[in-house]
C-alpha positions as CSV (number, residue, x, y, z in Angstrom):
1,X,19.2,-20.2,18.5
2,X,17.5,-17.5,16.8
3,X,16.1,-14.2,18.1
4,X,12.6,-15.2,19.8
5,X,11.5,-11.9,17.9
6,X,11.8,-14.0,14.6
7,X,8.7,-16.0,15.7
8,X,6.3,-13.3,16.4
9,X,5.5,-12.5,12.7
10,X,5.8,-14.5,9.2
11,X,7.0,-13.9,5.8
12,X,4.9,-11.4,3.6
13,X,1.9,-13.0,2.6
14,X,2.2,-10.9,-0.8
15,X,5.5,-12.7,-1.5
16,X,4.2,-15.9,-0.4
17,X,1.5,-15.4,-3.2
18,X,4.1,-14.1,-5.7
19,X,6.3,-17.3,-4.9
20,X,3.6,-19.9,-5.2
21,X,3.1,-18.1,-8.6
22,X,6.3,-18.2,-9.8
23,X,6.5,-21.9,-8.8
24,X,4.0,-22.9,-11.0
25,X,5.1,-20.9,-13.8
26,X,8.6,-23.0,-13.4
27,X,6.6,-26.3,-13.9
28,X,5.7,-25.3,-17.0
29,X,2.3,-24.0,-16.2
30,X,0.7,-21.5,-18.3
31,X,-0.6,-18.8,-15.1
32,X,-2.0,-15.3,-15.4
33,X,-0.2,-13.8,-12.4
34,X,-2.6,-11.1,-10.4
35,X,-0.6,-11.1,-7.3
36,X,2.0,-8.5,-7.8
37,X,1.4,-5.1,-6.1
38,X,2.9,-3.3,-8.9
39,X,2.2,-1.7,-12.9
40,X,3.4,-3.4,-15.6
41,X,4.9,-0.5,-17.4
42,X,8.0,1.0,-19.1
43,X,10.5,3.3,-17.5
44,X,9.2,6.9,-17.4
45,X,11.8,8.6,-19.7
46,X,12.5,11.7,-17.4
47,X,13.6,8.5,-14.9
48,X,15.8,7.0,-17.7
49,X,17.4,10.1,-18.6
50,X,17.8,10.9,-15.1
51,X,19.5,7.6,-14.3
52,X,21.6,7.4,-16.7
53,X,23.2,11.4,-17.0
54,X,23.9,10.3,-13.3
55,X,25.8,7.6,-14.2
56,X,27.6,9.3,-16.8
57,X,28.4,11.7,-14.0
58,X,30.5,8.9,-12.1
59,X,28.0,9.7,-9.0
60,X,29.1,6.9,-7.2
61,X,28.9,8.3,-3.4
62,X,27.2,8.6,-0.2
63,X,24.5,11.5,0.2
64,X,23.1,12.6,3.4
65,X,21.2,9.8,5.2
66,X,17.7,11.1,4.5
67,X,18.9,12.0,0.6
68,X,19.8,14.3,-1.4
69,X,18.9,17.7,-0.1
70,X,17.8,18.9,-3.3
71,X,15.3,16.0,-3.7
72,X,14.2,16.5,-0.2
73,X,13.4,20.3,-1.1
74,X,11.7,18.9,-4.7
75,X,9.5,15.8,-2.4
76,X,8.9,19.6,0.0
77,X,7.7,21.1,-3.2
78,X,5.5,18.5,-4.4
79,X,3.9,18.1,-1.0
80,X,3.4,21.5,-0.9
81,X,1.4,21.7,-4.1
82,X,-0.8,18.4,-3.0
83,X,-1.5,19.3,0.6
84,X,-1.6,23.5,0.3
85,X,0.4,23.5,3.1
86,X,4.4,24.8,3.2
87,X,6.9,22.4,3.4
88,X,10.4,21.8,4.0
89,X,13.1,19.6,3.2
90,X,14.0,19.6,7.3
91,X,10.6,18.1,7.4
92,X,11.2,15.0,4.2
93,X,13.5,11.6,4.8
94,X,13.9,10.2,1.9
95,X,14.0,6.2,2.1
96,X,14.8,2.9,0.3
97,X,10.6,2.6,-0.6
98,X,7.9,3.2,1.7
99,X,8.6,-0.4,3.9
100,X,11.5,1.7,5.1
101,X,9.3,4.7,6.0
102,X,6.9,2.6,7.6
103,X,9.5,0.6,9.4
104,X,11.3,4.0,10.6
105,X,7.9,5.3,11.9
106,X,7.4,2.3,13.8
107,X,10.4,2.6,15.4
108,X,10.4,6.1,15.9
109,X,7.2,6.0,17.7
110,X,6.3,2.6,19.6
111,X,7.4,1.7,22.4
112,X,7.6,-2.2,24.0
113,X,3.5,-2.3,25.0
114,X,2.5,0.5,23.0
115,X,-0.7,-0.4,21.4
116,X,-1.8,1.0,17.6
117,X,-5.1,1.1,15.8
118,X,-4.8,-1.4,12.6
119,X,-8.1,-1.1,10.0
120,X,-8.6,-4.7,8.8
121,X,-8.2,-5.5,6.2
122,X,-4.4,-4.3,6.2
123,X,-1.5,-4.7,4.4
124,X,0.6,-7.0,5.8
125,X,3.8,-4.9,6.3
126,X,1.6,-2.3,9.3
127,X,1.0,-5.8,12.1
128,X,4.6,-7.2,11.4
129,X,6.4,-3.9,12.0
130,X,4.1,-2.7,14.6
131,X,5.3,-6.0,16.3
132,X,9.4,-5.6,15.3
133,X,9.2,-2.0,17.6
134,X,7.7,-3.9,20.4
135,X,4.0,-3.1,19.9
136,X,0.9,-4.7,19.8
137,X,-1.2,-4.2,16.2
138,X,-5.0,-3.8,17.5
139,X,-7.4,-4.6,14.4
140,X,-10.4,-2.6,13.8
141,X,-12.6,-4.8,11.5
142,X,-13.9,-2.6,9.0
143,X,-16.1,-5.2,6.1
144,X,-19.0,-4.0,7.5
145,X,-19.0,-0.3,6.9
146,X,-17.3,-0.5,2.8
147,X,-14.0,-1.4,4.4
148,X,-13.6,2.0,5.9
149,X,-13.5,2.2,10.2
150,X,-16.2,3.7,12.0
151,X,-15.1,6.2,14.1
152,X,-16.9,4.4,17.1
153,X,-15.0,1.3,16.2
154,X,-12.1,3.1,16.6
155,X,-12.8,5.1,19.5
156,X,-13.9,1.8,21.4
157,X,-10.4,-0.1,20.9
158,X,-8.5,2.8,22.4
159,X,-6.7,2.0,25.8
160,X,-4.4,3.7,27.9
161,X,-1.8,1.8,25.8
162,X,-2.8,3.4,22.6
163,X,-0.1,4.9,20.7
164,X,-1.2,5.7,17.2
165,X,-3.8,5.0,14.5
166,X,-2.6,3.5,10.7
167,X,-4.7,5.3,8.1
168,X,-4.1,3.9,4.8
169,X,-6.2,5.3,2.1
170,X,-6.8,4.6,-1.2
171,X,-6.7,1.4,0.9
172,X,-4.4,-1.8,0.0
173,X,-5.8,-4.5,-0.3
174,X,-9.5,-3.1,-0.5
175,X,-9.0,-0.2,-3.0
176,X,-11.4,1.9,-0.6
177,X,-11.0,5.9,-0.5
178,X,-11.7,7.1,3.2
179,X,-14.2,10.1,2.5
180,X,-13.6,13.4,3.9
181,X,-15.2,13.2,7.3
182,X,-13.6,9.9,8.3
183,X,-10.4,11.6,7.7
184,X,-11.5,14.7,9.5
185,X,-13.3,12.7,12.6
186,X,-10.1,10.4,12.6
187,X,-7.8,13.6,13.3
188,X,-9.8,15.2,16.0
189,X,-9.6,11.6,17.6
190,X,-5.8,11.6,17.2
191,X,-6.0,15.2,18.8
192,X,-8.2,14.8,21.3
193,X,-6.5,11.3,22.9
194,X,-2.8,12.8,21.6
195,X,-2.0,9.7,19.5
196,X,0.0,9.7,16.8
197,X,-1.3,9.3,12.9
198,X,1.1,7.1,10.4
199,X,-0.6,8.2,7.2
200,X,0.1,5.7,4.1
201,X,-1.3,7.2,0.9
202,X,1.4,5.1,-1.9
203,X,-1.6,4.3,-3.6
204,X,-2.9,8.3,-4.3
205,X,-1.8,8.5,-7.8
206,X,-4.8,5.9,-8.7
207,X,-8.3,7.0,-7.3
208,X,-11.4,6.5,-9.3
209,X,-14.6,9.2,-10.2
210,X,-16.4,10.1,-8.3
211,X,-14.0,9.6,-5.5
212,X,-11.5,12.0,-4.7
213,X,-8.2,11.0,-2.1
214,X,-7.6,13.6,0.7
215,X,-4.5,14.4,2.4
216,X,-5.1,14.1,6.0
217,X,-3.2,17.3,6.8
218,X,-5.5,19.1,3.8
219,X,-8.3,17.8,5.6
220,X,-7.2,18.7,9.2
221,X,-4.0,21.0,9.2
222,X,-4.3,21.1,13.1
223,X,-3.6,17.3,13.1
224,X,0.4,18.1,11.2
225,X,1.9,18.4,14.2
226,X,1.5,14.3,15.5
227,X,0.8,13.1,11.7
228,X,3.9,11.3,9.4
229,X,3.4,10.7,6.1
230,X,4.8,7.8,4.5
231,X,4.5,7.6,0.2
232,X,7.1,6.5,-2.2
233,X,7.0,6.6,-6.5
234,X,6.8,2.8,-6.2
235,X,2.9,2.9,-7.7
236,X,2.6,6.4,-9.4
237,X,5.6,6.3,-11.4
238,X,5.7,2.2,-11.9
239,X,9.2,2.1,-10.2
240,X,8.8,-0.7,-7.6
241,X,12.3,-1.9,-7.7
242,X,13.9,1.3,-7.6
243,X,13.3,1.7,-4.0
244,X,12.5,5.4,-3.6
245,X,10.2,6.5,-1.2
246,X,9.7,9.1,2.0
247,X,8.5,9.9,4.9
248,X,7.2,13.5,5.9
249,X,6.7,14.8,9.7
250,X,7.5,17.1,11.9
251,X,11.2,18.1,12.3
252,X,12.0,16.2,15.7
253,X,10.5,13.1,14.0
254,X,12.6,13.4,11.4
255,X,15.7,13.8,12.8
256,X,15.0,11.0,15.2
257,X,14.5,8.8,12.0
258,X,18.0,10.6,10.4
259,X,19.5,8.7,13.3
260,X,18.3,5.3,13.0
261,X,18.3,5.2,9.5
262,X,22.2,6.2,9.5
263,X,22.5,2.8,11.3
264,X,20.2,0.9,9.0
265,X,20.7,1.5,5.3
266,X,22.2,4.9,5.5
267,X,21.0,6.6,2.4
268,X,18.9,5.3,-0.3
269,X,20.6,4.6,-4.2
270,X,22.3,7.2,-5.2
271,X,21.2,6.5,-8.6
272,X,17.7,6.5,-8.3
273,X,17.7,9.3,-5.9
274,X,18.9,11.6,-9.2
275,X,16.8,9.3,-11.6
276,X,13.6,11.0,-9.5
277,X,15.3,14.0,-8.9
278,X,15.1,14.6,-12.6
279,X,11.7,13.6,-12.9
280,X,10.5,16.4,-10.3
281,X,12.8,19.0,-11.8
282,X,11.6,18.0,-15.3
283,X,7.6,18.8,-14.1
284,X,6.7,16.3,-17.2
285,X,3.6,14.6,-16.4
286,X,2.6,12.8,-19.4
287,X,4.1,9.5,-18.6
288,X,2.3,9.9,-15.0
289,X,-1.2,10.5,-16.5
290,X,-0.9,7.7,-19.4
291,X,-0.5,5.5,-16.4
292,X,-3.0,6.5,-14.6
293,X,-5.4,5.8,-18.1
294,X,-4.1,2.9,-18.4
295,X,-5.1,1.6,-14.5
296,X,-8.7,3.4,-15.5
297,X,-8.9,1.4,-18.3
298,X,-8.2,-1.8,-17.1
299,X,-10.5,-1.0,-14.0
300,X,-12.9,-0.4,-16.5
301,X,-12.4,-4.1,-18.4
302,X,-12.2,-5.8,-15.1
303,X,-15.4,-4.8,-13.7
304,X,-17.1,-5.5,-17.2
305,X,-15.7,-8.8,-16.6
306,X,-16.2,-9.3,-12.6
307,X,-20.0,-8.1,-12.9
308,X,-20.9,-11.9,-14.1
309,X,-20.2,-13.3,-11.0
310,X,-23.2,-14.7,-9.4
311,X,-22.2,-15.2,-5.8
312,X,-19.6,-12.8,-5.1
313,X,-20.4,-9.2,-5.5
314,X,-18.9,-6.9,-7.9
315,X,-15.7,-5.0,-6.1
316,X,-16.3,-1.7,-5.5
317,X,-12.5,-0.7,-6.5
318,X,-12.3,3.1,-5.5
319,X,-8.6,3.4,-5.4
320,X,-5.0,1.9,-6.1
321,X,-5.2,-1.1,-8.9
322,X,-6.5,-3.9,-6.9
323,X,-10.0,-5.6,-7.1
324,X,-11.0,-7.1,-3.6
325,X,-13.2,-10.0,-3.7
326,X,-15.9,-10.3,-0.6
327,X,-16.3,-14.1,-0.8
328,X,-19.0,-14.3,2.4
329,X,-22.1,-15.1,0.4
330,X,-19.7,-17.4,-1.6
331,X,-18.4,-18.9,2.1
332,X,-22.3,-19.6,3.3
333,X,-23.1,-21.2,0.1
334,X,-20.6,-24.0,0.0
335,X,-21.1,-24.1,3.5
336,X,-24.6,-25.1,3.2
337,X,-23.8,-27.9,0.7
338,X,-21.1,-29.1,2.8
339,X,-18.1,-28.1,1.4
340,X,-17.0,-25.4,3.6
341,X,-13.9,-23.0,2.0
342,X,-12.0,-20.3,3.0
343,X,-9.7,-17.6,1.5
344,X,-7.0,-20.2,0.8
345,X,-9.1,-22.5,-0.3
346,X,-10.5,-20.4,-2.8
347,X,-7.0,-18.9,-4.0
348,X,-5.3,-22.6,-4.1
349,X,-8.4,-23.8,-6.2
350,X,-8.4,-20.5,-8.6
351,X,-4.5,-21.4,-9.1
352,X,-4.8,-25.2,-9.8
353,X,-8.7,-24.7,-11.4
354,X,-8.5,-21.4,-13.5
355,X,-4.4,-20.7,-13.7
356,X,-4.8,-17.7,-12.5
357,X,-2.7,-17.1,-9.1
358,X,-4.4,-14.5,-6.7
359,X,-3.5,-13.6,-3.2
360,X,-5.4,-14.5,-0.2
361,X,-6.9,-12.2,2.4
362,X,-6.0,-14.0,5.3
363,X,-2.3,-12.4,4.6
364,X,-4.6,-9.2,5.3
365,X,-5.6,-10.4,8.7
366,X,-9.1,-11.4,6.5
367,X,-10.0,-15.0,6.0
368,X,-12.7,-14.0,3.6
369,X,-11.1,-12.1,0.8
370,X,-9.5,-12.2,-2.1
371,X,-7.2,-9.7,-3.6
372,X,-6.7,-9.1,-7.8
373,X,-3.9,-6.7,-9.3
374,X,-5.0,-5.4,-12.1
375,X,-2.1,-3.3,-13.1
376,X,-1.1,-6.3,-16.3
377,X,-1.5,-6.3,-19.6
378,X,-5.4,-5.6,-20.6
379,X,-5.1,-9.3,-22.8
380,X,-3.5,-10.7,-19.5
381,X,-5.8,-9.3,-17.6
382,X,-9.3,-10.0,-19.8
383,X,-8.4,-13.4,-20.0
384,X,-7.5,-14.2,-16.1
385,X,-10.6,-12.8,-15.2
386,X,-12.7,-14.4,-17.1
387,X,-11.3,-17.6,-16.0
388,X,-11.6,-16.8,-12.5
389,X,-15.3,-15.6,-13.0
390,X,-16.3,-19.2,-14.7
391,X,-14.0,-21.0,-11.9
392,X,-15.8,-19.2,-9.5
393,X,-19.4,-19.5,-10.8
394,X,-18.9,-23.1,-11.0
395,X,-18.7,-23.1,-7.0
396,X,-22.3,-22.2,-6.6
């Protein structure tokens, strides 16, 4: 019999997507895949060269558990520059990707009852290891205000049982950007009711003019003290399967998560630790900002493309490379001619309709959204779009 724990929370919803995707590719099925929460993209080349002098260095061993201390020092350095703040490398764990920064946090911090502040919709990694530590997510519905919570909203769902808030901005699956004062009314809430702040910013490399991401502890040093920061080079540098990421937080935090990650993974590749290492040392950024280009540019294509729809309105798309499909007006619509659909519905009928496989908000906690990646190919991209858009049009 297994664990009773292993009932309490499903598969990633994201990989469900990916798999369904994958399945119909095998059947011979000619799909434009927008599910994957990753760039299509080369290797930077300070990575490459990074990699591979380390492997022609025989560097085969264990580090320290939360890395190398010289790429805790370099992560120190960068967050130094990005939050004007001083930083340490006592204060940086580096992990196997952000899931592991985020799953140390959780663990770190809630305790069996603990309740924490979830903005819906979420990604679907915050609920299911909010409930692995013994918590309870609480989901602050957020459609109604440009997927950002109100601070009322927030303030409201606090209990006595309230451990921490999730702030996860440029927001995945939304793409919103939390403006300035939301971050700054958020921290004084955190202060002022001494809850913790798990602050997930992966997606900061990718914001959109005129919006501009914030660091929470730019916005509101006073809130450092009960703030961690969880990012990894997963999005910015295109390196999803390396599986380098890190948390940042206040020393005792740290070394509480030095101790459970020594009996979880231990450290993270050696390799890749070096590969990124280089990378930092190198302070080459060109690879970094043709990326970012190329996300603005495909942005740019798939709005050009998404403004024809006729019932679902035009993603707003701040942040991060997703588009984000409100599908309410699409919902009443078939509703009123007697053919009710939901999120799944629509996703199942894009994939089968339009070959074009998309992910479903209700693996965001949201039964009336629709998430895009738009970090493929622009000829991918231009011509999965306009398939969904005449799939979708058709459903008026």
């Amino acid at each position: 019999m297994l664990a009773h724990r292993t009932a309490l929370f499903k598969a990633s919803g994201t990989a469900a997507a990916r798999t369904a995707a994958t399945a119909a590719i095998a059947d011979g099925r000619q799909i434009i895949d927008l599910t994957a929460g990753e760039i299509w993209s080369e290797l930077p080349p300070t990575v490459r060269e990074g990699a591979i002098a380390a492997i022609n260095r025989n560097l085969n061993r264990y580090t320290d558990t939360l890395g190398l201390m010289e790429l805790r020092h370099a992560i120190a350095c960068k967050l130094s520059a990005e939050t004007a703040q001083p930083w340490s490398a006592e204060e940086i764990a580096v992990t196997s990707g952000a899931k592991q920064a985020l799953f140390n946090a959780a663990m770190a911090l809630v305790n069996p009852g603990d309740e924490v502040l979830v903005p819906a919709p979420y990604w679907t990694t915050f609920p299911a290891q909010i409930i692995i530590a013994g918590g309870t997510p609480v989901f602050i519905q957020t459609r109604h205000n440009g997927y950002v919570p109100r601070l009322t909203d927030l303030t409201a769902a606090i209990t006595s049982k309230t451990k921490a808030i999730v702030v996860n901005t440029p927001n995945n699956p939304t793409g919103a950007i939390y403006p300035r004062d939301t971050l700054a009314d958020i921290s004084q809430l955190a202060i002022d009711r001494e809850l913790w702040i798990i602050f997930d910013e992966c997606y900061g490399a990718f914001t959109h003019a005129p919006h501009t991401h914030h660091p929470i502890v730019s916005v509101a040093p006073q809130a450092r003290a009960r703030t961690l920061i969880v990012n990894s080079f997963s999005k910015a540098l295109a390196l999803t399967g390396w599986r380098i990421g890190y948390l940042a937080g206040p020393k005792a935090a740290i070394s509480a998560v030095k101790a459970l990650q020594s009996h979880t993974t231990s450290n993270p590749n050696v390799i890749a630790q070096h590969a990124v290492l280089h990378h930092l040392q190198s302070g080459d950024t060109a690879f970094q900002l043709q990326l970012q280009r190329d996300v603005a540019n495909a942005r740019a294509l798939g709005l050009s493309i998404l403004s024809a729809l006729t019932l679902v309105p035009q993603p707003a798309a701040q942040g991060g490379f997703y588009f984000y499909l409100d599908l309410t007006k699409l919902q009443r619509r078939t509703k009123l001619i007697g053919r009710g659909v939901n999120a799944d519905d629509v996703v199942n009928g894009l994939l089968m309709d339009a070959g074009v496989a998309t992910v479903s908000g209700t693996a965001f906690g949201d039964p009336a959204g629709v998430r895009l990646s738009y970090g493929i190919d622009l000829e991918s991209l231009d011509k999965g779009l306009r398939r969904l858009t005449a799939t979708l049009n058709m459903w008026n």
